[in-house]
N, C-alpha and C positions, 0 to 999 in steps of 0.2 A: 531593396533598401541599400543594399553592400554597395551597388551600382554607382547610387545616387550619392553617397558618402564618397567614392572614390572621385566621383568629378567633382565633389565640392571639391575636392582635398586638392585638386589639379587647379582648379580653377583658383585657391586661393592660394596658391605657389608663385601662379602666374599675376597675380593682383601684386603679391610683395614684391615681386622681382620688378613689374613694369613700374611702380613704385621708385624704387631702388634706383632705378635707369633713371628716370625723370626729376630726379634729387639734385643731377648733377653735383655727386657726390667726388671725390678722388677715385679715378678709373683705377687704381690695386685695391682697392677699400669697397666699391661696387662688385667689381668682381669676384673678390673673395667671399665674400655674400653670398653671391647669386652660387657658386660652388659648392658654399657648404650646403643651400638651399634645395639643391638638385642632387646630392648626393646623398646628405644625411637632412632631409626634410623635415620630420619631427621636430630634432633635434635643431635643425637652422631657424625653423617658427618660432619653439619658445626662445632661442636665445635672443632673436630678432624681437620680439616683443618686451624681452627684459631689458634688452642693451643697445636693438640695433636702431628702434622707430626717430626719426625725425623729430626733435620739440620746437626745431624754429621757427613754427609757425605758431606757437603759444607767446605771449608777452603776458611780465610779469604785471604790467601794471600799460594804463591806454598813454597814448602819447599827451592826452589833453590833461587829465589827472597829475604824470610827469612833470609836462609845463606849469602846472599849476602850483606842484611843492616846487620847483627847482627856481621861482620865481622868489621867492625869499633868502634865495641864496644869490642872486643876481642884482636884488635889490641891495645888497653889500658888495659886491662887486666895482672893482673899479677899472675900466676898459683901458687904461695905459697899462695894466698889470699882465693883458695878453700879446700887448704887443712887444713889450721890453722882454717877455720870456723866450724861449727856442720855441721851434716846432714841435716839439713833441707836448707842450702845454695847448696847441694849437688840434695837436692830434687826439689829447682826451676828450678836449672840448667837442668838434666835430664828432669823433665816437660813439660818445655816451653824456656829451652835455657835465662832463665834470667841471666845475666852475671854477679857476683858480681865484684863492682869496688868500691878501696876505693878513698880517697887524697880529699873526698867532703866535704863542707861546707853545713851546712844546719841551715836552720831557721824554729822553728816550731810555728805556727800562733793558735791561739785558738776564737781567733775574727774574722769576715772578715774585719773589718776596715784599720786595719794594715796591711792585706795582700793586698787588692784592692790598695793601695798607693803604698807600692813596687812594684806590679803588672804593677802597671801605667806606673812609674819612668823609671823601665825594659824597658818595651815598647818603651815608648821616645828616647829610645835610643838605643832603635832595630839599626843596620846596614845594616846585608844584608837579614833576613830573621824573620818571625813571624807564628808560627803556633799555632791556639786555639783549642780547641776542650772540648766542655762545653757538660752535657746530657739539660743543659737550660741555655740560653742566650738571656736572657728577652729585650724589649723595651722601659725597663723604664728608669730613671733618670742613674742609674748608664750605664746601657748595654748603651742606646746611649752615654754616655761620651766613652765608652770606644771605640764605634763605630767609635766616632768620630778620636780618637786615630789611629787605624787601618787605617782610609781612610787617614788621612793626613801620615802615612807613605809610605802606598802604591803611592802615589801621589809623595813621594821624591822618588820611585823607590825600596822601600822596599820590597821585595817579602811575603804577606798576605795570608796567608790559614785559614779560619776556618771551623769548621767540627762539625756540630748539629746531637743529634737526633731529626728524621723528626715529631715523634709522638708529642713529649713533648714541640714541638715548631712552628706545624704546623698554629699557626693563625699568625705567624708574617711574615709572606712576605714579607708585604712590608720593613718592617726592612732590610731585607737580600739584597732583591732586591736594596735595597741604596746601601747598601755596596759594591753591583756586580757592578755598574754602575759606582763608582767609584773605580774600580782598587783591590778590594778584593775580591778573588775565593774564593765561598763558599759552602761543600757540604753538603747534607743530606747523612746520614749514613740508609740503608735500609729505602726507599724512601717510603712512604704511603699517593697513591692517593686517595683513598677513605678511611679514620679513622673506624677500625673496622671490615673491610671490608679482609684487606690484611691477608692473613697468615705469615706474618711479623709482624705486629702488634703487638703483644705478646711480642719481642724479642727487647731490649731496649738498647742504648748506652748508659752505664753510666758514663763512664768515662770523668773526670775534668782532663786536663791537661794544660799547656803553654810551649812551649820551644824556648826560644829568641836568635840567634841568635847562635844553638845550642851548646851553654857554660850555660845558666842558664835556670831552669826548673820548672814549678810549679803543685803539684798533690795535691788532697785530695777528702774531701766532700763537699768543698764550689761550687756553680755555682755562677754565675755573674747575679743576682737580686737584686733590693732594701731590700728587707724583710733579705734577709742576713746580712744588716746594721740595720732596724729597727726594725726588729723581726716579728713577729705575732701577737693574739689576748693572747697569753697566753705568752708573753713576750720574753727577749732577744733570739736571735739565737745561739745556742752553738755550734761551728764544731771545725775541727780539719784541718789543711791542711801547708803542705808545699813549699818553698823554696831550691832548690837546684843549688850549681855552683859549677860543675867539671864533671869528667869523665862521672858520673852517667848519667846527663845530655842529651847523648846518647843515653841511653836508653830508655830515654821517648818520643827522636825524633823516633827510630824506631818504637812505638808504635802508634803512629802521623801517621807514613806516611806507617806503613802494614795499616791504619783503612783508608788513603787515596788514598789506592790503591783499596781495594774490591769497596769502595761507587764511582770514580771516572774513575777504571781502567787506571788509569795513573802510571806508576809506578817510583818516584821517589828515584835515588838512585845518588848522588852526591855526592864528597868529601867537596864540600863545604857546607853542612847542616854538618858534622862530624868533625869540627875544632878537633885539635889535643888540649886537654885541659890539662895544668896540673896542678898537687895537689895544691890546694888552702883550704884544711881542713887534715880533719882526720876520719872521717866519713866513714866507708865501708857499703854497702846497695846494695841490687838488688831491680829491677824493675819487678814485674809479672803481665799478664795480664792475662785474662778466658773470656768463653765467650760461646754460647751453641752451636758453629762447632767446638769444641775443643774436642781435644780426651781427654783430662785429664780436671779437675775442678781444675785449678791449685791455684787459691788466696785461694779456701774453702780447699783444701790438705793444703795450708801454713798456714792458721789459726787453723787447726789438729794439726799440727804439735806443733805450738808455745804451745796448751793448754798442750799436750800429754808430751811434754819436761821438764814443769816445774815444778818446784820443790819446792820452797817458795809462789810463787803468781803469778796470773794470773787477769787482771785488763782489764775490755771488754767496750766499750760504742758503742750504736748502737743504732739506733731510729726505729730498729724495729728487736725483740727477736721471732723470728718464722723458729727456727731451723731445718734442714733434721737430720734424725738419727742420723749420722756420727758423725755430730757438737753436739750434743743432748747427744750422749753416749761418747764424749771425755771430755765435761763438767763438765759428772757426776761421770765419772772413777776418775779426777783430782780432784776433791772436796772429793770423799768418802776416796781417797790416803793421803787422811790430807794436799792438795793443798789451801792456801789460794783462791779463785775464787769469785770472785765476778763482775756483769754487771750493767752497768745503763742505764737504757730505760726514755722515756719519761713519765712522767704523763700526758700528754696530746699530744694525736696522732696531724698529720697532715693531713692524708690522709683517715676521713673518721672513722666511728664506726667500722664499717668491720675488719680493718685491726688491730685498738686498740683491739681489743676484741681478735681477735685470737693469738695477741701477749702475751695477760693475760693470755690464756689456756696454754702455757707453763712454767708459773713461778709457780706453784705447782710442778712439778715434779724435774723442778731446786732446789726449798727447801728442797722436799725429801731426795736429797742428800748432802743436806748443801751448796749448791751454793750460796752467798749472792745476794739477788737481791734489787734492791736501784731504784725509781720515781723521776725523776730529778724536781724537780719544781724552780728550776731559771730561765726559762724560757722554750725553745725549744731544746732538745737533737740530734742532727743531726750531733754529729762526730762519725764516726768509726776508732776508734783508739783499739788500744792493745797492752796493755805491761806486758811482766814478766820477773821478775827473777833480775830484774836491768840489762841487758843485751840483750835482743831479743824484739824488738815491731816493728808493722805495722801500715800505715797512707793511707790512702786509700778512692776507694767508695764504697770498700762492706761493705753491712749492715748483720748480722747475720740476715739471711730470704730465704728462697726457693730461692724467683726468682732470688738475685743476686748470689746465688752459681749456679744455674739450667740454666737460662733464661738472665739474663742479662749481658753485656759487660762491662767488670769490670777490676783494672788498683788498682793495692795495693802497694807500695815501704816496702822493711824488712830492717831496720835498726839492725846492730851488732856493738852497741855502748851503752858504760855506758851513756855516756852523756843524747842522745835522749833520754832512758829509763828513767833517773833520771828527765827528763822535762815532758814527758808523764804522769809519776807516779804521779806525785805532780800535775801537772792538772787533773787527777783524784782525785784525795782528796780531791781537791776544789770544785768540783763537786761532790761528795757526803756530803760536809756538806752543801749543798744544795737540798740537796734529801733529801726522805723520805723513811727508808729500813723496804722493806716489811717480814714480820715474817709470822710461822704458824699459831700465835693468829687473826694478824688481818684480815691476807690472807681468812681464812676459815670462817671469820664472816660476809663477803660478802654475797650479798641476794644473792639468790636460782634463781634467773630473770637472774642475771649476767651470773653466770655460764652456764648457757644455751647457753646466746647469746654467749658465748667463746667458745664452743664446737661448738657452729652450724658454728661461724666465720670459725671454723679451719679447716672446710672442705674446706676451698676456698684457704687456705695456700697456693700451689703452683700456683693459680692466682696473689694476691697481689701484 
């Protein structure tokens, strides 16, 4: 039997590795695999099963089903609106079928305060439908108000969907299970019965969105927790996140309900989630989504793009700077090009030594090429926004880091509006006379301890 156990155990070394081979993965990314595989075997299976399997060959949702909600947002559409735009409206479209619509109003929030009260307000007055869908939708003070919100609508007959990820919110049950009881469907998104265990686990919903009644919309980087109003240990909460009502609108219900259709298999496709909405602004914007069964990485090609386009300035904030190549060489082509560029990261992580430290191993190579990089100390850094040029910026949940271009489910809106730009730019300035910008002087006079730990972190980069 010992025999017959060891040639399995050979034979399915060699299934992962020709696997591996045949991915046409990145040849230092295949072969570190196949390395750890052949040296520490055990050990290179499970991790290869937790982190390393291939999902792009899953879709979330079929292409005809796609076509079928994305047809309601097209049906608003107006085809001089893609051609008066740059290529990079051209590049979501081709991608991922992002549909640029204009005639929106939009509000941009830099506090949660003011967005959790409109948020509310909205709600209240939901009519005939409510769909949420948070990566955390905590059980404290605020998440039960809001709960409560929910359940007294669904109770007037409101139709309620919320939609978590399962990892980042698996201790709350019973939270959920109230809300089921009374009259709110609620699902997980890639379900994880055993934490650690799944080879799902890895692969994260991040996406913030709300869409009320589908005329008004809300996206960004805030979730619905207390500490988004109180802050943390190292003070206020800074994000970034939006308010939208119009056509756009649309578009963030069909992102709603393809992520409600993989976790739930139900496939909702009704003209009534798709009111016919019209222009109540001036705002033209698409909605892109990514995620790691996608054949393209379509939010990290759109934040390519924006650096790659600009021309005067390029203005980045992200709470966590642990860039792939791609993002890493457009950064520093646009700064060596005489691009203004500059990011603001946090001075004090959230999530761990780990993850701070390997986000430090990249802001030497960023100054190399004249990237400005700036420590936000007014508190906690946790918007992902980007704006250049006074003309092109994104408001979103990807953070400039592997796993949300790689690994995680990720949900950006691109604004093609002076306006937006002019509000983003100038909450970046506020935000950097609140930081502290890092130079070659001080950067290098860092102990020799440091630097270690930053290098050693950043082998874990595509974990994080």
């Amino acid at each position: 039997m010992k025999i017959w156990l060891e040639v399995f155990f050979v034979l399915l070394l060699v299934g992962v590795c020709l696997a591996l081979i045949t991915e046409n993965r990145h040849p230092v990314k295949t072969l570190a695999w196949i390395l750890l595989l052949v040296f520490v075997p055990g050990v290179g299976l499970v991790l290869y099963y937790l982190v390393g399997m291939n999902k792009r060959q899953r879709r979330l949702i079929s292409s005809d089903k796609l076509a079928a909600l994305k047809r309601f947002s097209v049906d608003q559409y107006d085809p001089a609106c893609l051609t008066e735009l740059s290529d990079m409206a051209n590049l979501l479209w081709m991608t991922n079928k992002a549909v640029p619509l204009n005639g929106n109003d939009i509000r941009v929030y830099t506090s949660f305060d003011p967005m959790v009260r409109d948020m509310m307000e909205d709600l209240r007055y939901a009519k005939d439908h409510i769909h949420l869908e948070f990566y955390l939708f905590a059980d404290d003070h605020i998440g039960t108000e809001i709960g409560n919100i929910l359940i007294a609508k669904a109770q007037e007959g409101v139709k309620v969907r919320v939609q978590i990820d399962d990892a980042a919110n698996i201790q709350r049950r019973k939270f959920y299970n109230r809300l089921k009881k009374y009259g709110v469907e609620v699902s997980s998104f890639l379900k994880i019965f055993v934490p650690f265990v799944s080879n799902d686990a890895n692969f994260r919903n991040h996406r913030k969105l709300v869409v009320i009644d589908g005329r008004i919309g809300y996206c960004g980087g805030m979730n619905i927790a207390d500490r988004y109003s109180k802050g943390i240990q190292c003070g206020k909460w800074r994000d970034t996140h939006f308010r939208v009502e119009g056509p756009a609108a649309s578009e963030l219900q069909t992102a709603f309900l393809v992520d409600w259709q993989f976790s739930t298999k139900q496939f909702v496709c009704d003209e009534r989630y798709y009111p016919r909405c019209e222009p109540c602004g001036n705002v033209t914007m698409q909605v892109a989504s990514s995620g790691p069964m996608d054949e393209w990485h379509v939010t990290m090609q759109g934040i390519i793009r924006i650096i790659t386009q600009s021309h005067k300035y390029v203005y980045i904030e992200s709470p966590y700077f642990i860039p792939n190549e791609p993002v890493m060489m457009a950064l520093k082509n646009a700064a060596l090009a005489g691009v203004d560029v500059r990011i603001i990261i946090p001075a004090s992580g959230d999530r761990g030594a780990l993850t701070t430290y390997a986000s430090r191993s990249y802001v030497q190579d960023a100054l190399n090429a004249g990237v400005r990089v700036y420590f936000y100390t007014g508190g906690y850094m946790h918007s992902k926004a980007i704006v250049s040029d006074d003309r092109v910026s994104t408001i979103g949940s990807t953070n400039i880091d592997v796993r949300s271009f790689e690994q995680n489910f990720e949900i950006n809106a691109f604004f093609y509006d002076a306006g937006i730009a002019h509000r983003l730019r100038d909450a970046f300035l506020q935000d950097e006379s609140e930081s502290i910008e890092i130079n070659q002087e001080n950067w290098q006079s860092r102990r020799k301890w440091r630097r270690i730990a930053e290098s050693f972190a950043r082998l874990f980069s595509p974990l994080l």
